[in-house]
OpenMM code with the backbone's topology and positions (N, CA, C; nanometers):
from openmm import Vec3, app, unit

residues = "UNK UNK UNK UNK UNK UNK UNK UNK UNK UNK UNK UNK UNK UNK UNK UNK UNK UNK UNK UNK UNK UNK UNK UNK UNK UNK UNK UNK UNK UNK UNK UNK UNK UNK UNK UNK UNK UNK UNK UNK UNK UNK UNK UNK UNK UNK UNK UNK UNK UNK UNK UNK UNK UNK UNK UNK UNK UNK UNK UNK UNK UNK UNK UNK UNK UNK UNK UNK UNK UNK UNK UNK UNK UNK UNK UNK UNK UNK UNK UNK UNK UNK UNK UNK UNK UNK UNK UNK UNK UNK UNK UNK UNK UNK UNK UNK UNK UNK UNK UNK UNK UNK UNK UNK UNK UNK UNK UNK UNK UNK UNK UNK UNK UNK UNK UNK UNK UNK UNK UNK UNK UNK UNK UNK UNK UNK UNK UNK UNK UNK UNK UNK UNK UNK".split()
positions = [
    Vec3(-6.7327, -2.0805, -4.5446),
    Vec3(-6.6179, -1.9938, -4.5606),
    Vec3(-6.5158, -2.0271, -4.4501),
    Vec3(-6.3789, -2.0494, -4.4982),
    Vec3(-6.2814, -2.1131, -4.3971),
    Vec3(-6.2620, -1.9498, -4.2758),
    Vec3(-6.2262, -1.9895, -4.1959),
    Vec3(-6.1586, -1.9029, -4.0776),
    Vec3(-6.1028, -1.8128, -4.1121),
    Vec3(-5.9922, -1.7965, -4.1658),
    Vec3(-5.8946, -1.7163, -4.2160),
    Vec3(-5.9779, -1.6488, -4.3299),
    Vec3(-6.0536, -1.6304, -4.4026),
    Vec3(-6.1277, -1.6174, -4.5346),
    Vec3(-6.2096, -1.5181, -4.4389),
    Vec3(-6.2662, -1.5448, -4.3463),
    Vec3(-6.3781, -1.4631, -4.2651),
    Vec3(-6.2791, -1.3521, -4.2313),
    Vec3(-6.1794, -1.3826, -4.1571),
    Vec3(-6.0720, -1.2667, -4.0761),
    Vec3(-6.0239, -1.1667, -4.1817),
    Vec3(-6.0057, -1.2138, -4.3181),
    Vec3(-5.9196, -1.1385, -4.4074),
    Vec3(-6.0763, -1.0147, -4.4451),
    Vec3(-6.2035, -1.0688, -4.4926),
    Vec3(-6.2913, -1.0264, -4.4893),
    Vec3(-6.3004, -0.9521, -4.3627),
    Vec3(-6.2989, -0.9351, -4.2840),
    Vec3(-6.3171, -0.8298, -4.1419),
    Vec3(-6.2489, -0.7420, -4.1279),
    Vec3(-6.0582, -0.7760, -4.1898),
    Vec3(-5.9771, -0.7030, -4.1490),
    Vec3(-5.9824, -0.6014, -4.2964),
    Vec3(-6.0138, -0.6481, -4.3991),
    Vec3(-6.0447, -0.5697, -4.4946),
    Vec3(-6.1866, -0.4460, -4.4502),
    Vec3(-6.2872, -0.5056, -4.4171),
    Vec3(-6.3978, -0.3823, -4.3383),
    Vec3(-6.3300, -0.3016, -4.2746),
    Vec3(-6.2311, -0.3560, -4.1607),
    Vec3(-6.1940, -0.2584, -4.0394),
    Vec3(-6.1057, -0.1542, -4.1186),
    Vec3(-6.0242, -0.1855, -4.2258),
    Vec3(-5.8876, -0.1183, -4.2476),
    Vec3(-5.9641, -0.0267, -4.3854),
    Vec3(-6.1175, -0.0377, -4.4898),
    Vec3(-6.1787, 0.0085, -4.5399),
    Vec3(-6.2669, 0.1034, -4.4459),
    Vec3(-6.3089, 0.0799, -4.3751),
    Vec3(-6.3694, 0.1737, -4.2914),
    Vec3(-6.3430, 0.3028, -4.2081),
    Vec3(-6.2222, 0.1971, -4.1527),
    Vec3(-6.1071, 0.3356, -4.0963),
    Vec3(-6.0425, 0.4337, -4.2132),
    Vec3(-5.9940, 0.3969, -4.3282),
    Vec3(-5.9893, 0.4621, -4.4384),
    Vec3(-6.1279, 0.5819, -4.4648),
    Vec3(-6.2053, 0.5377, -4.4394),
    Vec3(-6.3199, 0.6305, -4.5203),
    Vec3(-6.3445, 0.7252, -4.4032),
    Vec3(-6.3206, 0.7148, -4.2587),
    Vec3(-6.3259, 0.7637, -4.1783),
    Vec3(-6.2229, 0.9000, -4.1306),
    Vec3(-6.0903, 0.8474, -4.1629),
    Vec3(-5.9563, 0.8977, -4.1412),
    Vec3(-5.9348, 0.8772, -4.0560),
    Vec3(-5.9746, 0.7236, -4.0079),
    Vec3(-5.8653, 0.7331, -3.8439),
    Vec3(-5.7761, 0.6147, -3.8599),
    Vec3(-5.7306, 0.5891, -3.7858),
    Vec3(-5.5985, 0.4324, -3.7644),
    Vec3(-5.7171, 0.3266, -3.7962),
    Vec3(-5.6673, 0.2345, -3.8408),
    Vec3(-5.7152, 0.1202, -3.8417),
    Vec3(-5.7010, 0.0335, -3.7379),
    Vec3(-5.6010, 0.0643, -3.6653),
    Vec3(-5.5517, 0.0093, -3.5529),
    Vec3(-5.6850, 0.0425, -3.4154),
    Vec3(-5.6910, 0.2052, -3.4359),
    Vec3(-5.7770, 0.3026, -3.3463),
    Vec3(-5.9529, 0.2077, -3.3279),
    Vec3(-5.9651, 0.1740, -3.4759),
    Vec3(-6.0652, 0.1477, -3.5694),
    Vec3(-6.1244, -0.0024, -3.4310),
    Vec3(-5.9868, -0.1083, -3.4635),
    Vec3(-5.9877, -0.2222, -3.4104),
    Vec3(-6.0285, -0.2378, -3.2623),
    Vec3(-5.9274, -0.1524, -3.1960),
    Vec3(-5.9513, -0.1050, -3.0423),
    Vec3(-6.0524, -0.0771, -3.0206),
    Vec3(-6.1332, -0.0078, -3.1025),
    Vec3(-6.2498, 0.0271, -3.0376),
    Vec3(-6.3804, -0.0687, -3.0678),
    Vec3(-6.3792, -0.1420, -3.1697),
    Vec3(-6.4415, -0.2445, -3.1891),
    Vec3(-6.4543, -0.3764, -3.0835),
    Vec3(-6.3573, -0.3751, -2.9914),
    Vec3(-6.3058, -0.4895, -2.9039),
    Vec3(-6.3802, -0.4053, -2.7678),
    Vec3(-6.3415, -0.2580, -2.7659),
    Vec3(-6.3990, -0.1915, -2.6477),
    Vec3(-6.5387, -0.1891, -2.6707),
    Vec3(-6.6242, -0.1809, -2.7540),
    Vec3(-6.7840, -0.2168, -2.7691),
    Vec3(-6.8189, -0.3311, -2.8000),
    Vec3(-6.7436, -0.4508, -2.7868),
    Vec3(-6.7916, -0.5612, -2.7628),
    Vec3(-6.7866, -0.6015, -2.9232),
    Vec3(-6.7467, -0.5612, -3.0120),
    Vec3(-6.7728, -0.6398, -3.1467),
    Vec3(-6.6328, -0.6712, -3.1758),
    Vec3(-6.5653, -0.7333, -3.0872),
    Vec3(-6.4321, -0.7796, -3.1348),
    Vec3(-6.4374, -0.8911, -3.2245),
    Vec3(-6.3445, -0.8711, -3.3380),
    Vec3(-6.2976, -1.0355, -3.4451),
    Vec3(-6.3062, -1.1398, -3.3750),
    Vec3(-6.4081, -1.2406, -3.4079),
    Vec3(-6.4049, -1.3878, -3.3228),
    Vec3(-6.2835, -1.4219, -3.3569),
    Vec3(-6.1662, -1.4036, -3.4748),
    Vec3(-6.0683, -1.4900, -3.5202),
    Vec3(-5.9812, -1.3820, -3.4716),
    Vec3(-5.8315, -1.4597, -3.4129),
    Vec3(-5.7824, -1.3116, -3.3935),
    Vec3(-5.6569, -1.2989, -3.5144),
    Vec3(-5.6712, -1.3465, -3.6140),
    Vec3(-5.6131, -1.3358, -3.7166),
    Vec3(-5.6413, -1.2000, -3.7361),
    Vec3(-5.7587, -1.1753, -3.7616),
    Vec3(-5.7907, -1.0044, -3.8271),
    Vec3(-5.7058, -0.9023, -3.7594),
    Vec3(-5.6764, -0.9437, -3.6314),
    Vec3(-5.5786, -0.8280, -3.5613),
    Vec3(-5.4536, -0.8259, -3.5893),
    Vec3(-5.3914, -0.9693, -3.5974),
    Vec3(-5.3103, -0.9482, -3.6610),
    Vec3(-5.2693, -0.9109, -3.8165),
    Vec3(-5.3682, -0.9069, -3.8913),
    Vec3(-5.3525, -0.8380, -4.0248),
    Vec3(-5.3758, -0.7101, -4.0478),
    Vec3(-5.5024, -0.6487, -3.9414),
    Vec3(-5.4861, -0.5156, -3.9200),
    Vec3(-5.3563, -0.4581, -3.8755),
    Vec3(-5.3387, -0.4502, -3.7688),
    Vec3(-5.2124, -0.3921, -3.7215),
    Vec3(-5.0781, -0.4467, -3.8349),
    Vec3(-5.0300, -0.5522, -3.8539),
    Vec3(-4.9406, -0.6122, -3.9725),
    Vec3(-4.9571, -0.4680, -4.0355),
    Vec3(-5.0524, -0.4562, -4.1431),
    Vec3(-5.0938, -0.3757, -4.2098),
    Vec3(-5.0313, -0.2334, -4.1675),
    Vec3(-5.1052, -0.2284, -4.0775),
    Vec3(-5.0389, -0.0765, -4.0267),
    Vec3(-4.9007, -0.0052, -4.0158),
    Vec3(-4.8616, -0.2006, -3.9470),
    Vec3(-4.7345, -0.1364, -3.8466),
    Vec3(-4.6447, -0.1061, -4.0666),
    Vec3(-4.6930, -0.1939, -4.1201),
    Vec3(-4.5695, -0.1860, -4.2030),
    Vec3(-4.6525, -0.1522, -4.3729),
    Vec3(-4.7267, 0.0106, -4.3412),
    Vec3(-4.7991, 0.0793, -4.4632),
    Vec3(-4.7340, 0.1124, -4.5703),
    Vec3(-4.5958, 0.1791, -4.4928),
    Vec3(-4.4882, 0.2508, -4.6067),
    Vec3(-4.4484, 0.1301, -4.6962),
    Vec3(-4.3966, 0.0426, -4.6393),
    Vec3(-4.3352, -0.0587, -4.7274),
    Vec3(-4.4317, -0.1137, -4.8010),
    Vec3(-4.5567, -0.1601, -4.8045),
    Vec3(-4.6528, -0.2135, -4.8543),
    Vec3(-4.7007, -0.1342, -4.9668),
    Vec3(-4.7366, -0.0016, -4.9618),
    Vec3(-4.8001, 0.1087, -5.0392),
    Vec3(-4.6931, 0.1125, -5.1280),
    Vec3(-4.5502, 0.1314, -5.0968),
    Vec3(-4.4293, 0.1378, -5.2127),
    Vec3(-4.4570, -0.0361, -5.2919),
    Vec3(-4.4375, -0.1391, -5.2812),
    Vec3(-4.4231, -0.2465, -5.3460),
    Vec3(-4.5580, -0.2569, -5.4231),
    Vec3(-4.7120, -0.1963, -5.3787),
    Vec3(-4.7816, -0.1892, -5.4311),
    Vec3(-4.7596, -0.1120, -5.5698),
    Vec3(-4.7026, -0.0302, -5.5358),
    Vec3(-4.7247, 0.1518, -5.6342),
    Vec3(-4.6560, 0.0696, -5.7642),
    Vec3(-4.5244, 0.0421, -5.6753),
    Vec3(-4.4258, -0.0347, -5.7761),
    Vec3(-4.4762, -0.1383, -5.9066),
    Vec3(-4.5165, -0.1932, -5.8595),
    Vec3(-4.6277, -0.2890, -5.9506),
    Vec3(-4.7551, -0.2324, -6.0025),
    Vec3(-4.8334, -0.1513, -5.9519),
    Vec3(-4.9359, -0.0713, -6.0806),
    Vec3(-4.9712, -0.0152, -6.1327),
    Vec3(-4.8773, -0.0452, -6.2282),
    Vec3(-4.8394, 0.0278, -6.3817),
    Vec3(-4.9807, 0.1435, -6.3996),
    Vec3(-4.9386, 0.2090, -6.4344),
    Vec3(-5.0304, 0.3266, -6.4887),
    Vec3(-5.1337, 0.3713, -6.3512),
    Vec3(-5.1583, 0.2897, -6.2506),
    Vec3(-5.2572, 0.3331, -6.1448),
    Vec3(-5.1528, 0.4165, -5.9836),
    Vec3(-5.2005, 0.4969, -5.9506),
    Vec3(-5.1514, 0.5448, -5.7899),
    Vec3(-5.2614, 0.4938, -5.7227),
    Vec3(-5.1875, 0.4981, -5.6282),
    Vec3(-5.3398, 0.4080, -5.4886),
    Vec3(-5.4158, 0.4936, -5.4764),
    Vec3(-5.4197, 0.6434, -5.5049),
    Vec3(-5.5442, 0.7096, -5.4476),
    Vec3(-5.6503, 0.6812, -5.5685),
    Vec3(-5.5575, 0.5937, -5.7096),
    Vec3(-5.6811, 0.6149, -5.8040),
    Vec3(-5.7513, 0.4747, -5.7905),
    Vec3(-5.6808, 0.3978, -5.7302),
    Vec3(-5.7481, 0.2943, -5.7233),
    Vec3(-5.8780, 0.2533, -5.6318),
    Vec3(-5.9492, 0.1717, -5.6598),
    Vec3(-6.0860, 0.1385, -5.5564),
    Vec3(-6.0469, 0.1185, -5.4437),
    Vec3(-6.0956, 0.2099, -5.3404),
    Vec3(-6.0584, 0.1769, -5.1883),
    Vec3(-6.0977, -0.0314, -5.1780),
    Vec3(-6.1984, -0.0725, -5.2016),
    Vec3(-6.1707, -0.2257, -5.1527),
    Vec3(-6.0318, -0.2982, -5.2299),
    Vec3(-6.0119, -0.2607, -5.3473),
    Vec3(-5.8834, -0.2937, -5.3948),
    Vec3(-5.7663, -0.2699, -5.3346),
    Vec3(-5.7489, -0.1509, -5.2902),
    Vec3(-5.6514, -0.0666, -5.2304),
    Vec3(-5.5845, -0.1931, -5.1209),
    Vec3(-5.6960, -0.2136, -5.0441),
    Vec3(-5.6768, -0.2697, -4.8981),
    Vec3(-5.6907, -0.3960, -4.9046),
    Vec3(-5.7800, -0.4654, -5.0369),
    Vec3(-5.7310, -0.5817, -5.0247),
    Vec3(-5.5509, -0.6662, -5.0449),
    Vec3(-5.5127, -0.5773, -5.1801),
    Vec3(-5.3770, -0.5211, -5.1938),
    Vec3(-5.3020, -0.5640, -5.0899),
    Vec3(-5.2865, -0.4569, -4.9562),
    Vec3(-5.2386, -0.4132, -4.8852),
    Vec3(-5.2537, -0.5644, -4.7949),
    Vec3(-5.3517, -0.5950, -4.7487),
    Vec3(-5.3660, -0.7575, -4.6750),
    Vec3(-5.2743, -0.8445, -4.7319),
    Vec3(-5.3020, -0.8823, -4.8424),
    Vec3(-5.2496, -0.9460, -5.0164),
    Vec3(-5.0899, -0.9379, -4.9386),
    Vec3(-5.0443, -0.8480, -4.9437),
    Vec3(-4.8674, -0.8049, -4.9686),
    Vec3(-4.8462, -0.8199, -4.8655),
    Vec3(-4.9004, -0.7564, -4.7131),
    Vec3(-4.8596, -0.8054, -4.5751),
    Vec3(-4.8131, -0.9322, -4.5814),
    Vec3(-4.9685, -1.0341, -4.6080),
    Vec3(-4.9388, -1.1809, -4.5803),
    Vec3(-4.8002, -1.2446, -4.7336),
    Vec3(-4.8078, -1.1893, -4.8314),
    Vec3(-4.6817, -1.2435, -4.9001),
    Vec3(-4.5278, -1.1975, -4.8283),
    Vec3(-4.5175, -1.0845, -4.7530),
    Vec3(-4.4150, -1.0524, -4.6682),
    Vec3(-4.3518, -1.1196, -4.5574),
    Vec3(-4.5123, -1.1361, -4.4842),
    Vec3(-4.4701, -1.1124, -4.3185),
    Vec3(-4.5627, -1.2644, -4.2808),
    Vec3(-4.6332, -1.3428, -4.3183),
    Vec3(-4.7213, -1.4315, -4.2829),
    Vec3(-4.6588, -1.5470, -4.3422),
    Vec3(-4.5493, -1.5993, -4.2727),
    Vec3(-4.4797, -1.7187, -4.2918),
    Vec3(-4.5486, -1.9019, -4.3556),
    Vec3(-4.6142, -1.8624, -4.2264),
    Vec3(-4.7447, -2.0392, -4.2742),
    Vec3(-4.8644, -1.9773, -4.4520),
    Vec3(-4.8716, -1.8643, -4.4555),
    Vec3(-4.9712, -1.8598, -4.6093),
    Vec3(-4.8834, -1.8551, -4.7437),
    Vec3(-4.8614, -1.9341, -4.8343),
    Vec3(-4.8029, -1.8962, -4.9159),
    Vec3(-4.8563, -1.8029, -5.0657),
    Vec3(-4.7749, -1.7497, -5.1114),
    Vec3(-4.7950, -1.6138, -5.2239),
    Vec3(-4.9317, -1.6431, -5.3018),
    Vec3(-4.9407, -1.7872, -5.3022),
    Vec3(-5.0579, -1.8473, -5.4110),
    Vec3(-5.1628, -1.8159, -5.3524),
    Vec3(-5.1926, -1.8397, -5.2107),
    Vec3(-5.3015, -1.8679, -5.1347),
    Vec3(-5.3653, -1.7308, -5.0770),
    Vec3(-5.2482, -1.6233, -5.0813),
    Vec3(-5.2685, -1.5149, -5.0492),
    Vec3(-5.3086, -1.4329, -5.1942),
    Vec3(-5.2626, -1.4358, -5.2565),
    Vec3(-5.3384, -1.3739, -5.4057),
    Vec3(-5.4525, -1.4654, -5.4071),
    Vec3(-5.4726, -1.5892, -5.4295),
    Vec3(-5.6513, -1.6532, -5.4513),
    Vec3(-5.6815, -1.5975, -5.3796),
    Vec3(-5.6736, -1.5855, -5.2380),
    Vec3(-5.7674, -1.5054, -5.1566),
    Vec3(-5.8003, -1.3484, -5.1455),
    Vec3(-5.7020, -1.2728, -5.2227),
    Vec3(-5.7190, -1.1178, -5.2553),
    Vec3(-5.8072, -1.1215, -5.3648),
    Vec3(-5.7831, -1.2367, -5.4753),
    Vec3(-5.8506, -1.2114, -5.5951),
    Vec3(-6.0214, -1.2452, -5.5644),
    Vec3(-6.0478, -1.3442, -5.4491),
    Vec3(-6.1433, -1.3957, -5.4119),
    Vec3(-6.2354, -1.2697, -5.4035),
    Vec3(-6.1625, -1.2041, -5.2647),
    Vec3(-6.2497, -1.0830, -5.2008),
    Vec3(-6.2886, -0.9717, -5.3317),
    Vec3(-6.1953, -0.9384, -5.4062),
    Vec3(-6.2509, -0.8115, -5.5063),
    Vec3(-6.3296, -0.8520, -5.6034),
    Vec3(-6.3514, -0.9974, -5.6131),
    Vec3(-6.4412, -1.0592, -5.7442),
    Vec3(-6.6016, -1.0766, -5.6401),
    Vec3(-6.5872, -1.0767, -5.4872),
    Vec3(-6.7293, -1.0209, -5.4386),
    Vec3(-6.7489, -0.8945, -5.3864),
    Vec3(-6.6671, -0.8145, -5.3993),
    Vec3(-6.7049, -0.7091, -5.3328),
    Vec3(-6.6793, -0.5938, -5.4045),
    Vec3(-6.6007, -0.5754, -5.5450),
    Vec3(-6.5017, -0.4558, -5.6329),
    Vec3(-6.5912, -0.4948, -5.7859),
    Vec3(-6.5306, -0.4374, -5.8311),
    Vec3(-6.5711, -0.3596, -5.9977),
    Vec3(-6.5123, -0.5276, -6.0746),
    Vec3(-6.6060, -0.5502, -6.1547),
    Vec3(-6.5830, -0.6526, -6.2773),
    Vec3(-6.3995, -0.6445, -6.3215),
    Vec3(-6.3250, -0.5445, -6.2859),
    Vec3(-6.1703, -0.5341, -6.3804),
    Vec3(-6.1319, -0.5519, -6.2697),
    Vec3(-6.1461, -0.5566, -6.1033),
    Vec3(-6.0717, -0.6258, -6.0274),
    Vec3(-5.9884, -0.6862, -5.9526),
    Vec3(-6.0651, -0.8294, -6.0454),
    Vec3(-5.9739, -0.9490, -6.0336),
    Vec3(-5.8638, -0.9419, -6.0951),
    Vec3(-5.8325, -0.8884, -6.2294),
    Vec3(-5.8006, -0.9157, -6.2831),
    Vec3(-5.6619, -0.8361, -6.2823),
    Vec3(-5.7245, -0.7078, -6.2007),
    Vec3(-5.6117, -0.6190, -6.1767),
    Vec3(-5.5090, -0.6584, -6.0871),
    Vec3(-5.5924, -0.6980, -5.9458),
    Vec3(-5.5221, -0.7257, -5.8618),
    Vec3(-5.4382, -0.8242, -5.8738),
    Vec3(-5.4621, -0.9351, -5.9199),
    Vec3(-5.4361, -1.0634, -5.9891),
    Vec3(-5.2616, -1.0267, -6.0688),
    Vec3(-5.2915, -0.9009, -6.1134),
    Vec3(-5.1386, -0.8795, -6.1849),
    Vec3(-5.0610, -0.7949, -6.1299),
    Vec3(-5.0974, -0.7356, -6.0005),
    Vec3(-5.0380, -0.6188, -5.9169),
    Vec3(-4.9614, -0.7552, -5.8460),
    Vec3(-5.0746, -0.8256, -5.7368),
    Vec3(-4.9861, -0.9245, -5.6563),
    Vec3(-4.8612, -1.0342, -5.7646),
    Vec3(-4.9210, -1.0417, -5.8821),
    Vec3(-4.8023, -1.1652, -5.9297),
    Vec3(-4.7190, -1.0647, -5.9308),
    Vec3(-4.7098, -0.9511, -5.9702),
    Vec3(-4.5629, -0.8720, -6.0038),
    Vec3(-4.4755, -0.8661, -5.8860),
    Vec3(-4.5588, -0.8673, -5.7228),
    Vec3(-4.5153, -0.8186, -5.6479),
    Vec3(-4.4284, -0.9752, -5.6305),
    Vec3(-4.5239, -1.0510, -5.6246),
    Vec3(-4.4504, -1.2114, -5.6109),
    Vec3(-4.3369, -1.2481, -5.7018),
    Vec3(-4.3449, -1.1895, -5.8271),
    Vec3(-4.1815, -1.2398, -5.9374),
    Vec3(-4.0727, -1.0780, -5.8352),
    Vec3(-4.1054, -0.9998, -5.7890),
    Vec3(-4.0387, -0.9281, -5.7393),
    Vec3(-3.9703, -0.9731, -5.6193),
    Vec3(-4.0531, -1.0215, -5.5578),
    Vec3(-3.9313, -1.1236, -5.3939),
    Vec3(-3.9004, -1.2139, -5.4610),
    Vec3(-3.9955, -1.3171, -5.5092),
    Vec3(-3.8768, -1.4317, -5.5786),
    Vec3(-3.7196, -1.3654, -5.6243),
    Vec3(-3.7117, -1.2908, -5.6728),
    Vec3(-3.5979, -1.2156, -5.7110),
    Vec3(-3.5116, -1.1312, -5.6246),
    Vec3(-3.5536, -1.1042, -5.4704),
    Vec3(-3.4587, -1.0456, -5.4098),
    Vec3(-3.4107, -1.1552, -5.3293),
] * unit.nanometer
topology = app.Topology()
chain = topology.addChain("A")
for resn in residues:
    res = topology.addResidue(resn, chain)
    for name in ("N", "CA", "C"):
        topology.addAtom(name, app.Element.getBySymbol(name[0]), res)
């Protein structure tokens, strides 16, 4: 499993976990680093926090794109893979839109419900014909 593939996987735990918890994901991270289980890659920090710093905008471009679903109905690992997904099509200059959806679609086809891939797969392209267009 490449580097970045491991980090997106971690930062998805940290930002799923802190979710189920109710605290920051950020809070989540910090304290993981203060007990010694910090991300060997420090990519994950930066996708955690990414994530954080910029939820509102992410959760709207999400919503925007899935049709008939709200994020609270959706599968928390979906939710947040999503949310990684759209950071890095935003804000992560060197990954491009392709590489960042294979790799969202990657994570929910091992870890989410059989419909998915397939979902996510059409949440992120919408979000991607949506910047192509601004």
């Amino acid at each position: 499993m490449a580097a970045r593939t491991k980090a997106r996987k971690r930062a998805l735990d940290l930002l799923f976990a802190s979710e189920l918890r109710s605290e920051s994901a950020v809070d989540a991270l910090d304290r993981a680093v203060a007990e010694g289980d910090a991300p060997t890659n420090p990519y994950t920090g930066v996708l955690v926090r990414g994530v954080v710093e910029h939820a509102e905008e992410i959760d709207a471009l999400i919503s925007a794109h899935a049709t008939g679903w709200t994020l609270q109905r959706m599968p928390a690992v979906d939710r947040n893979v999503l949310r990684v997904a759209v950071w890095e099509m935003l804000h992560a200059d060197d990954v491009p839109a392709a590489v960042a959806i294979s790799e969202a679609v990657g994570l929910v086809r091992d870890l989410s419900t059989d419909e998915s891939p397939q979902f996510v797969n059409g949440v992120l392209g919408g979000v991607q014909r949506g910047l192509a267009k601004a």
